[in-house]
Backbone as CSV, one residue per row, in Angstrom:
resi,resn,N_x,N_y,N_z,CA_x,CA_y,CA_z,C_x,C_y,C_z
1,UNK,0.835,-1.200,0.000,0.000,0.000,0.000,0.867,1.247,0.000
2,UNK,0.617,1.964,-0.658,0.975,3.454,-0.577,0.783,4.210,0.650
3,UNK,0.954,4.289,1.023,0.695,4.761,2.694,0.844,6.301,2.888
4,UNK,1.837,6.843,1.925,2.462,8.584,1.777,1.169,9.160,0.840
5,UNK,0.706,8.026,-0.203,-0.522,8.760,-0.503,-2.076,8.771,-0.082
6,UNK,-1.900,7.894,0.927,-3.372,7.956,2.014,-3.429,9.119,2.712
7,UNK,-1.739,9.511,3.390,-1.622,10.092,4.133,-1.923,11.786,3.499
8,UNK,-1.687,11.866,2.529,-1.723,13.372,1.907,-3.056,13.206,1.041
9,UNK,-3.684,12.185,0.733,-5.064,12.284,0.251,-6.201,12.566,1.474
10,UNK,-5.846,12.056,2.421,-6.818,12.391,3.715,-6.287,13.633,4.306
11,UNK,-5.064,14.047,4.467,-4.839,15.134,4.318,-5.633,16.735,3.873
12,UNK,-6.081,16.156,2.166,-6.841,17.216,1.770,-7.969,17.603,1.780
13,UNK,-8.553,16.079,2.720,-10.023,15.966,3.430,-10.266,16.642,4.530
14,UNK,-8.833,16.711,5.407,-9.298,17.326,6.501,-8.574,16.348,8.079
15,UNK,-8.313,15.535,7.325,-7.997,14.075,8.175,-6.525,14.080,8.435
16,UNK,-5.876,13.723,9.474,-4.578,13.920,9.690,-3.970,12.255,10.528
17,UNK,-3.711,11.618,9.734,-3.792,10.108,9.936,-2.353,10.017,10.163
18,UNK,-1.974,9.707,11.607,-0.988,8.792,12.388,-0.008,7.763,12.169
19,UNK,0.885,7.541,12.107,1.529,6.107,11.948,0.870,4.774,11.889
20,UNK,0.056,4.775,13.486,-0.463,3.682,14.084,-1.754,3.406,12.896
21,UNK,-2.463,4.716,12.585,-3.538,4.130,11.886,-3.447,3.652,10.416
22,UNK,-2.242,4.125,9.684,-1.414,4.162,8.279,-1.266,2.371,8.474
23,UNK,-0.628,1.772,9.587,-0.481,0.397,9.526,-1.556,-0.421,9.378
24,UNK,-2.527,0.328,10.448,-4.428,-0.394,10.429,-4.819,-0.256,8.951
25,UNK,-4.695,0.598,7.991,-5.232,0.777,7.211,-4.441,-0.452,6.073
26,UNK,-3.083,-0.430,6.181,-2.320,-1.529,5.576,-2.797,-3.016,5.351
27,UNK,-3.022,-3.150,6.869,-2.965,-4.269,7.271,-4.704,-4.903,6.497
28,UNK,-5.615,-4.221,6.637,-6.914,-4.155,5.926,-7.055,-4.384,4.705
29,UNK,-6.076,-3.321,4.248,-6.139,-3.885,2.300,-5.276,-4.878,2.336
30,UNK,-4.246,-5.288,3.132,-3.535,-6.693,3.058,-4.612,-7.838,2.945
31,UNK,-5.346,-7.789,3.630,-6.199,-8.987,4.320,-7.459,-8.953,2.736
32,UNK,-7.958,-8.019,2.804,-9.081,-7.573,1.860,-8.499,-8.098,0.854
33,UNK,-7.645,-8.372,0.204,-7.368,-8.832,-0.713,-6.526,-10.017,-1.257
34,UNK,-6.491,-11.053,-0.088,-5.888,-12.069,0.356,-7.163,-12.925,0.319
35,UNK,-8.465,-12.198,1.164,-9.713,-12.914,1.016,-10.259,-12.672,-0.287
36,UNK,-9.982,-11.685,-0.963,-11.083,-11.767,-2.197,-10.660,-12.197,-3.311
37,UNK,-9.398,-13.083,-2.894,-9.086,-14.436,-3.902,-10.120,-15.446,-4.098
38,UNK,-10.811,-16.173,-2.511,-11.699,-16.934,-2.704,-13.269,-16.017,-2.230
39,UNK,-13.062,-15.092,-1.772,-14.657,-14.829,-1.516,-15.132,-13.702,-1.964
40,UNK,-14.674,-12.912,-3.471,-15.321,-11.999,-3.913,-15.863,-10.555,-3.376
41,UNK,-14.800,-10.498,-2.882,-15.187,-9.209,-1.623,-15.353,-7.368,-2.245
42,UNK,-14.696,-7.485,-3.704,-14.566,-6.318,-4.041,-13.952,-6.420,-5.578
43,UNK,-14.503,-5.252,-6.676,-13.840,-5.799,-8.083,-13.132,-4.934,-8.211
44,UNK,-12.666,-3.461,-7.097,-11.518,-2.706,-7.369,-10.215,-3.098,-7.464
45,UNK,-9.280,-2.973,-8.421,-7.996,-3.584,-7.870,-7.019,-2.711,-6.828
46,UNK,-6.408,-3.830,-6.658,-5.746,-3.346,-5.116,-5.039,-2.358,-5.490
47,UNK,-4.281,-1.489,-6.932,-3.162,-1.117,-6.786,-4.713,0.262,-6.849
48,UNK,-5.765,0.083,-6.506,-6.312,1.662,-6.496,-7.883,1.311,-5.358
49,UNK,-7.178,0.606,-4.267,-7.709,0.118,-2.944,-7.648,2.054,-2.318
50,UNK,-6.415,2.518,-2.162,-6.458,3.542,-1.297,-7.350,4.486,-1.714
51,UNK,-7.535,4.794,-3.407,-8.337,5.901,-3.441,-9.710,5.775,-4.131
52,UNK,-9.492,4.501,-4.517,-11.669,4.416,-4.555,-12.336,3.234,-3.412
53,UNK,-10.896,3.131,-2.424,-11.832,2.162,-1.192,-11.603,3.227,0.069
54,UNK,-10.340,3.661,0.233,-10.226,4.506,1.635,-10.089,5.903,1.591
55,UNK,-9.753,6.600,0.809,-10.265,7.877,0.330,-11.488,8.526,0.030
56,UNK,-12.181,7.528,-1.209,-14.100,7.709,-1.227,-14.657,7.745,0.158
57,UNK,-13.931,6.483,0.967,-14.812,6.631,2.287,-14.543,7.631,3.056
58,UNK,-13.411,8.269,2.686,-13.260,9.161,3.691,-13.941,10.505,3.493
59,UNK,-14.421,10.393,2.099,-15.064,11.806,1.400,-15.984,12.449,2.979
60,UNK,-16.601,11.505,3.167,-18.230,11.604,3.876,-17.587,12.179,5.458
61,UNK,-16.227,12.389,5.957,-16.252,12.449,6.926,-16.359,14.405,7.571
62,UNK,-16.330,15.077,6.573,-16.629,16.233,7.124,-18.035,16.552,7.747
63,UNK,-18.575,15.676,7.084,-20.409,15.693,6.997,-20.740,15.212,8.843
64,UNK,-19.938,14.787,9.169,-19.982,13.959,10.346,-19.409,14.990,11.545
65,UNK,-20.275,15.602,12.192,-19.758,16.510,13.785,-18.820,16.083,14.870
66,UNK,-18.776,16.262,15.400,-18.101,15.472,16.542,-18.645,14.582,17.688
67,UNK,-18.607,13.321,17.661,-19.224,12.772,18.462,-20.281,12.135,18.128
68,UNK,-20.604,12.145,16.556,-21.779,11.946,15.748,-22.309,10.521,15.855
69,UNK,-23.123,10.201,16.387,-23.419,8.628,15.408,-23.885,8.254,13.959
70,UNK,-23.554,7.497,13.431,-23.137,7.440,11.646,-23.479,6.139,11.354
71,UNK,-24.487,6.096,10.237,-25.207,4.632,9.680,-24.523,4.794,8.409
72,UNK,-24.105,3.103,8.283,-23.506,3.326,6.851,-24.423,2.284,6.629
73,UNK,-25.146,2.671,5.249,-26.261,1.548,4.818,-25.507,0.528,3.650
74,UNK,-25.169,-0.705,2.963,-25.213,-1.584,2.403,-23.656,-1.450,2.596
75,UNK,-22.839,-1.713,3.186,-21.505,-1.406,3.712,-20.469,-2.447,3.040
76,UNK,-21.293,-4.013,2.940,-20.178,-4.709,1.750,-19.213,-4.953,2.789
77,UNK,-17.971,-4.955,2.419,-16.658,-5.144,3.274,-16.700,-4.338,4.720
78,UNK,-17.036,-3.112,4.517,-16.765,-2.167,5.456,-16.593,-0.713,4.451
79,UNK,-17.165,-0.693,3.632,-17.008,1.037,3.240,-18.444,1.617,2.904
80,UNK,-18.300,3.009,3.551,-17.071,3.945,4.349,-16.813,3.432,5.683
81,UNK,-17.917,2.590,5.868,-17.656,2.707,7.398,-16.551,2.423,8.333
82,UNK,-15.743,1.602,8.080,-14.689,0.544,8.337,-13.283,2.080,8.393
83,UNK,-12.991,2.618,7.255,-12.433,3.958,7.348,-12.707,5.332,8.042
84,UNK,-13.721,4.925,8.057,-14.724,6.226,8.979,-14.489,6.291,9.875
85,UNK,-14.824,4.569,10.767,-14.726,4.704,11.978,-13.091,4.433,12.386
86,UNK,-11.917,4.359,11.641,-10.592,4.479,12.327,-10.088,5.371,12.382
87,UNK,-10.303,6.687,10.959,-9.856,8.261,10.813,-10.477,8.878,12.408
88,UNK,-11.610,8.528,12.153,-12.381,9.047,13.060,-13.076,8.662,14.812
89,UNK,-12.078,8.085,15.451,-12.319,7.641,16.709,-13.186,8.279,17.575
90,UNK,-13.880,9.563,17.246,-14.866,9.823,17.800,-16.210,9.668,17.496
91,UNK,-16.047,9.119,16.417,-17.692,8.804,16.031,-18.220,7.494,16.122
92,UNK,-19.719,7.339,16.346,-19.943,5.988,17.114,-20.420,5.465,15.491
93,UNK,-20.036,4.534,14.427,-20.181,4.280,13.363,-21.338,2.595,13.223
94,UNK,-22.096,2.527,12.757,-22.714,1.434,12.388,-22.944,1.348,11.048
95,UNK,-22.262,-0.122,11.008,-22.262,-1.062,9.455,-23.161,-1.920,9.260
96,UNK,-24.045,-1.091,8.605,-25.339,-2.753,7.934,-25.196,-2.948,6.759
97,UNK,-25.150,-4.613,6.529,-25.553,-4.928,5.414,-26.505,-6.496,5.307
98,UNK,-27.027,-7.209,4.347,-27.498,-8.113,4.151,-26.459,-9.528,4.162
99,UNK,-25.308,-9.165,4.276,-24.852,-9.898,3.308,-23.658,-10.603,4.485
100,UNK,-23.996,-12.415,5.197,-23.053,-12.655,5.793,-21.679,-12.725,5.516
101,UNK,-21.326,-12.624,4.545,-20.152,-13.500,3.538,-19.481,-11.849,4.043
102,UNK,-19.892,-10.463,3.606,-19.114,-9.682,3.399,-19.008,-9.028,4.951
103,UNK,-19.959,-9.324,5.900,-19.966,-9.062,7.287,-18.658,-9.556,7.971
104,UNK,-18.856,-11.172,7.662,-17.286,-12.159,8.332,-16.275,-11.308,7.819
105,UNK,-15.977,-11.211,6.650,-15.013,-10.214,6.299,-14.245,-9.058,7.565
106,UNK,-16.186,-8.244,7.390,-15.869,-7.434,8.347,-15.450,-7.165,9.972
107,UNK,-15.808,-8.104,9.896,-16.084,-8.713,11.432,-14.346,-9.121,11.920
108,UNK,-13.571,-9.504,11.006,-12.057,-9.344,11.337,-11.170,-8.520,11.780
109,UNK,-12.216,-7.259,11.767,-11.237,-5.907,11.862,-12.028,-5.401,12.840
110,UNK,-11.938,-5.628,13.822,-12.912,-4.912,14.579,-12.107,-3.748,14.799
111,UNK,-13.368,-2.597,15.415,-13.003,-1.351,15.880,-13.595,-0.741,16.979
112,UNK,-13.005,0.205,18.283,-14.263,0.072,19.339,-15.437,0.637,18.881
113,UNK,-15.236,1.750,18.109,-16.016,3.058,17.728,-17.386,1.897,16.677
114,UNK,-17.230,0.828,16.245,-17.967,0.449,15.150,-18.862,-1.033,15.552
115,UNK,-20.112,-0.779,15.017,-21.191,-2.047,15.564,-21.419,-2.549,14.127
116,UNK,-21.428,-4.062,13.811,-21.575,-4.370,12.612,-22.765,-5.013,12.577
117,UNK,-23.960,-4.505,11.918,-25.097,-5.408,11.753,-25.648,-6.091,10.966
118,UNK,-26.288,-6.976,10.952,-26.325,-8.195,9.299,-28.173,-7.976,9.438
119,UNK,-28.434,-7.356,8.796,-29.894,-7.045,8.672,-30.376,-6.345,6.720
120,UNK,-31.417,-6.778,6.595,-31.731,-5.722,6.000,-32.234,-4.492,6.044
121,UNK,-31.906,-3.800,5.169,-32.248,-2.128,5.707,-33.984,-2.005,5.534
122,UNK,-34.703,-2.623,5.124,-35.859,-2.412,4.986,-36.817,-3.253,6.304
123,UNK,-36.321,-4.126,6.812,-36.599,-4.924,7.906,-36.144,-4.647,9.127
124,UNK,-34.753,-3.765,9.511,-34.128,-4.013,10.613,-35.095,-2.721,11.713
125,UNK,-35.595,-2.116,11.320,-36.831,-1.727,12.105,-36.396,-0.395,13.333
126,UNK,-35.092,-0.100,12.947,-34.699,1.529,13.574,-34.629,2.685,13.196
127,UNK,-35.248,3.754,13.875,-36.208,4.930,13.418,-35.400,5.583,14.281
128,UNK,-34.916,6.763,13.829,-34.939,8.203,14.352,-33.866,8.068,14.761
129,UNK,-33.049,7.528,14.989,-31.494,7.210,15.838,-30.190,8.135,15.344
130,UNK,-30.177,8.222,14.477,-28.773,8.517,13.930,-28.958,9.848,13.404
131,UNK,-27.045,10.603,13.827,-27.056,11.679,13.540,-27.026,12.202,11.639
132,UNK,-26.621,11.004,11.181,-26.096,10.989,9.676,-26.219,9.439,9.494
133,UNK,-26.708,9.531,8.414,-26.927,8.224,7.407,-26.552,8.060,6.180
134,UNK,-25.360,7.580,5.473,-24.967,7.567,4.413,-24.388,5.952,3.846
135,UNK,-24.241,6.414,2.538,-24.320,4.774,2.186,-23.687,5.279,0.614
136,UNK,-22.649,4.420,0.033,-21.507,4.270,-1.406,-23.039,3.580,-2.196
137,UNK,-23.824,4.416,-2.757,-24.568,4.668,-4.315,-25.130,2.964,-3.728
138,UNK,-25.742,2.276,-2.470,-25.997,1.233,-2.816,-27.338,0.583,-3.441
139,UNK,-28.382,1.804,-4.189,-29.244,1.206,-5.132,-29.298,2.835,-5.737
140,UNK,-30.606,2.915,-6.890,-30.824,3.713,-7.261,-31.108,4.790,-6.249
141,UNK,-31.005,6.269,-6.366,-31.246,7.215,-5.188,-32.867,7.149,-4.446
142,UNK,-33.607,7.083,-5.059,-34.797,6.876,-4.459,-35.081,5.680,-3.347
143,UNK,-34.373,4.507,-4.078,-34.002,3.816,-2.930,-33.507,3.863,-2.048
144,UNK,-32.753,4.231,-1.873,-31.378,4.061,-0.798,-31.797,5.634,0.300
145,UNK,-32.545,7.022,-0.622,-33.678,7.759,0.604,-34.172,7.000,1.062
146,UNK,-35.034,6.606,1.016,-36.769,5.483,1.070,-35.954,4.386,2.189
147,UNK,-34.815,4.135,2.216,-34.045,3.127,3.131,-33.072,4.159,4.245
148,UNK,-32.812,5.107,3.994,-31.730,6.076,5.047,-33.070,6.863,5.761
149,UNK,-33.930,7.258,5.584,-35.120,9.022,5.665,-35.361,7.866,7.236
150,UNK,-35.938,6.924,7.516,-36.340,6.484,8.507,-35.390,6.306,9.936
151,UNK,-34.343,5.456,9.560,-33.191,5.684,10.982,-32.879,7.184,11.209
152,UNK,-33.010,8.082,10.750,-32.163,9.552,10.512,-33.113,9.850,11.658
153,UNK,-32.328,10.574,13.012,-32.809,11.500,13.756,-33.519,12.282,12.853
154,UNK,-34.844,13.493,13.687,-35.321,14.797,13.557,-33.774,15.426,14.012
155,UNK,-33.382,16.390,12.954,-32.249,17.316,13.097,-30.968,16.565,12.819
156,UNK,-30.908,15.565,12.229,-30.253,15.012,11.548,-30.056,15.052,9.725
157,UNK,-29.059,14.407,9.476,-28.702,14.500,8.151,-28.879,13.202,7.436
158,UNK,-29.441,12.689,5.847,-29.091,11.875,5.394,-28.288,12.451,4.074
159,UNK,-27.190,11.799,3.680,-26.007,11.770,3.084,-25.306,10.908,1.944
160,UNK,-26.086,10.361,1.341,-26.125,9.475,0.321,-24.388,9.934,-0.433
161,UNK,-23.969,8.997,-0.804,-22.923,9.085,-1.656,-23.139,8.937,-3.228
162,UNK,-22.966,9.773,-3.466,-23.525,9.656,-5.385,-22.479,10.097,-6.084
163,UNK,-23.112,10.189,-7.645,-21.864,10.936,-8.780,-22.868,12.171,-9.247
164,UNK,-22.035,12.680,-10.267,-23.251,13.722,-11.223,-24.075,13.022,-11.779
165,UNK,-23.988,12.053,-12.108,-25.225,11.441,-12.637,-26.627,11.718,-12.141
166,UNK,-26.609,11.712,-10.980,-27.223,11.337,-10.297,-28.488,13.027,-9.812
167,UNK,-27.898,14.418,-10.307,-27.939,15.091,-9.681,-30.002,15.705,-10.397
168,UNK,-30.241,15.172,-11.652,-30.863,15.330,-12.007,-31.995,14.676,-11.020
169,UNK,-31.747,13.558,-11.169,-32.524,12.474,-9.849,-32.883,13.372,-8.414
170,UNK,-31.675,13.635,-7.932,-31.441,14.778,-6.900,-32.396,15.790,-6.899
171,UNK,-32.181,16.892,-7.527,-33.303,17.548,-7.858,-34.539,17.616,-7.738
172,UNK,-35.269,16.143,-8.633,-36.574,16.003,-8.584,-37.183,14.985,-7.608
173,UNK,-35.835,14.845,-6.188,-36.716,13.733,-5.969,-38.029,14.218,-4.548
174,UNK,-38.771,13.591,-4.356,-40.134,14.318,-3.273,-39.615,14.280,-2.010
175,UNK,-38.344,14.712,-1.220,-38.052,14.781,-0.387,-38.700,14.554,1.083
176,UNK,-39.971,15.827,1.034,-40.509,15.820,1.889,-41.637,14.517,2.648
177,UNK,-41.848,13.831,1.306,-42.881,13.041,1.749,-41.889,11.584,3.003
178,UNK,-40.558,11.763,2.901,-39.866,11.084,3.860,-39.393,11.895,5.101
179,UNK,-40.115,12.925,5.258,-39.674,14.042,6.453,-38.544,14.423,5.853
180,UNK,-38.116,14.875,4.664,-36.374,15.431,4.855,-36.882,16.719,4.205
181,UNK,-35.660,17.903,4.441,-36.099,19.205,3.375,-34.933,18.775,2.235
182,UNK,-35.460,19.769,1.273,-34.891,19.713,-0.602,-33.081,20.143,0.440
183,UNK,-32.241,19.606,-0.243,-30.743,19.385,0.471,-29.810,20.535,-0.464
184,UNK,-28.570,20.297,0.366,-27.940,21.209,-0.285,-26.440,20.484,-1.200
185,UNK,-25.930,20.896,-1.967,-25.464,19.730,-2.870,-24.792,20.266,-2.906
186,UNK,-23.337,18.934,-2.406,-22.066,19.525,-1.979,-21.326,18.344,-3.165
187,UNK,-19.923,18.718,-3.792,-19.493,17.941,-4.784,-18.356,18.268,-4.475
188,UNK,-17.485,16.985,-3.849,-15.963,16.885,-3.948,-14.918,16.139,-4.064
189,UNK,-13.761,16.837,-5.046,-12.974,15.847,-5.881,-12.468,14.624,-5.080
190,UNK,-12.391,13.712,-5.614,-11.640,12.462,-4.693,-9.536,12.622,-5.336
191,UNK,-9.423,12.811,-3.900,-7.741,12.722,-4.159,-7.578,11.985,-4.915
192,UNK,-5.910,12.589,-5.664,-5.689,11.692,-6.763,-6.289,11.352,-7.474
193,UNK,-7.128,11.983,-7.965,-8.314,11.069,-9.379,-8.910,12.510,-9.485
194,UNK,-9.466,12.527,-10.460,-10.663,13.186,-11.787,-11.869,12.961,-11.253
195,UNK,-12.012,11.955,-10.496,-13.789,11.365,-9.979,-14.399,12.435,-9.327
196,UNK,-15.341,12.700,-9.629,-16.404,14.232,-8.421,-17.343,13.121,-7.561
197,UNK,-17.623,13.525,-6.287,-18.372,13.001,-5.273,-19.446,13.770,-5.612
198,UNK,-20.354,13.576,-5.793,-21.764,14.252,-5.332,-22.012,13.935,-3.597
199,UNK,-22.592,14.813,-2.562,-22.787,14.566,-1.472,-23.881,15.748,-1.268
200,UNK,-25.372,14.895,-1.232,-26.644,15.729,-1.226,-27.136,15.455,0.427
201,UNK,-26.936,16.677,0.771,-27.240,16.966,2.648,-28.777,16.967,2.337
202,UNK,-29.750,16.171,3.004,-30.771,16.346,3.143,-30.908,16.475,4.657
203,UNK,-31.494,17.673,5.314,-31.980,17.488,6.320,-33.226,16.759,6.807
204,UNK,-32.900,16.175,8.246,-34.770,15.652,8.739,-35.104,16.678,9.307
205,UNK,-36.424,17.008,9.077,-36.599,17.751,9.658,-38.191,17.556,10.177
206,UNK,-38.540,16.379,10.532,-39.608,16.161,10.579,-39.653,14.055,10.703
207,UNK,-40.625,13.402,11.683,-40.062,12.143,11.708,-41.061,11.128,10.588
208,UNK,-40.231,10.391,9.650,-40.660,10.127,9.112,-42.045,8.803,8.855
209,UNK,-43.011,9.118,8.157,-44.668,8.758,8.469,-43.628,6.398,8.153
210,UNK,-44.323,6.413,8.689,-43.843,4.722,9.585,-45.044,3.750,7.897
211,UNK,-45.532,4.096,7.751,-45.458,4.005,6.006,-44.057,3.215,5.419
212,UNK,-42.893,4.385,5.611,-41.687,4.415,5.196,-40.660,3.370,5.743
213,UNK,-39.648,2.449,5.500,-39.618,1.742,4.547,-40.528,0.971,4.103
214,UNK,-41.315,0.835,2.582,-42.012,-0.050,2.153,-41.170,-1.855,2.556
215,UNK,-42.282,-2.992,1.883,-41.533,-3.909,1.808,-40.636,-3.745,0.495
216,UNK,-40.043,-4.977,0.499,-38.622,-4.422,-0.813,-39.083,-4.505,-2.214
217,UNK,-40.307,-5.443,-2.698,-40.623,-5.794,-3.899,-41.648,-4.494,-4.083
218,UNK,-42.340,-3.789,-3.591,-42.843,-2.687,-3.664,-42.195,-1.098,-3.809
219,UNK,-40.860,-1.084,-2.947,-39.776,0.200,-3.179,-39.669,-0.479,-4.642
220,UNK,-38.942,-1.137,-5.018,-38.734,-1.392,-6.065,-39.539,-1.869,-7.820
221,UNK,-40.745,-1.900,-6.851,-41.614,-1.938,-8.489,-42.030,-0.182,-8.948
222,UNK,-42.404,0.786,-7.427,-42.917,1.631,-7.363,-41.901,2.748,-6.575
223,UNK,-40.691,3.101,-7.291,-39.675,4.077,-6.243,-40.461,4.985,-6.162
224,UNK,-40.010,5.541,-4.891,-40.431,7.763,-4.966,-40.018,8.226,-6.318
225,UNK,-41.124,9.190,-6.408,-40.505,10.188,-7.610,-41.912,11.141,-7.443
């Protein structure tokens, strides 16, 4: 791993990463990619692990206050969350995903700051909790609102990770009918690379009608729009 360029890519985030955590972070893409010989853990290659696996994740961490608690929705290996919660030792971070195979993964690296949960996001049945809810593009945007708008505290943020693509979507999507207001749309470069982050702040501002999450074959025949 490149370690001089984690260190000056998080750097321009805001992040000022340690010796001790430069090795944690090593030691992670060591492993991450030792396992995803036999268990398919990720199709980035390793020689660009630091800046579209631990850099992207680190995009999301300004968004995050101090002391914040932080839902990362369909998390896969551990991103952002897994980076989130080591840059960031003050934030209390939770990793859900569906998926045991990529949980065990996760589950190797533990961290104190981080709770890993194997649920689905449409079933796991927690409302209003979290200061910020964000999640790496894991369905279309309407989805992945329709799955974040419900855990999100009143006076909280949801935080979706997107591209430009996406911004048109953004725009038109009915915000309010999930308690959030129309957001403010923040876009920033990922170190070392050309890639733009889209990062659309929706506030809660209001708790969302328990309607919300549908079951899954219904979000998905019938998204918000």
């Amino acid at each position: 791993m490149d370690s001089e360029s984690l260190r000056q890519g998080a750097a321009q985030i805001g992040l000022n990463l340690d010796p001790e955590t430069l090795i944690a972070f090593e030691g992670f893409e060591r492993d991450l990619y030792e396992a995803n010989s036999v268990m398919n853990l990720t199709r980035v290659p390793r020689e660009e692990c630091v800046v579209r696996h631990f850099l992207d994740s680190l995009l999301i961490a300004p968004e995050a206050e101090s002391g914040a608690t932080v839902l990362d929705l369909g998390t896969g290996p551990g991103f952002p969350a897994w980076p989130l919660a080591l840059a960031r030792p003050d934030l209390r971070v939770t990793a859900l995903d569906s998926s045991g195979k990529m949980l065990g993964f996760l589950r190797r690296h533990p961290l104190p700051n981080l709770e890993i949960v194997e649920a689905r996001a449409e079933d796991w049945g927690a409302r209003e909790r979290f200061d910020l809810v964000t999640g790496r593009a894991l369905a279309p945007l309407a989805i992945q609102l329709e799955l974040s708008a419900p855990p999100c505290r009143v006076g909280g943020t949801v935080c979706p990770m997107r591209t430009p693509n996406d911004l048109a979507a953004i725009a038109a999507f009915p915000a309010a009918r999930l308690g959030l207001a129309s957001p403010e749309i923040v876009e920033r470069r990922l170190p070392h690379s050309d890639i733009v982050r889209v990062l659309p702040r929706f506030p809660k501002v209001r708790a969302t009608d328990r309607a919300y999450p549908r079951r899954w074959a219904e979000i998905r025949a019938r998204q918000l729009a």
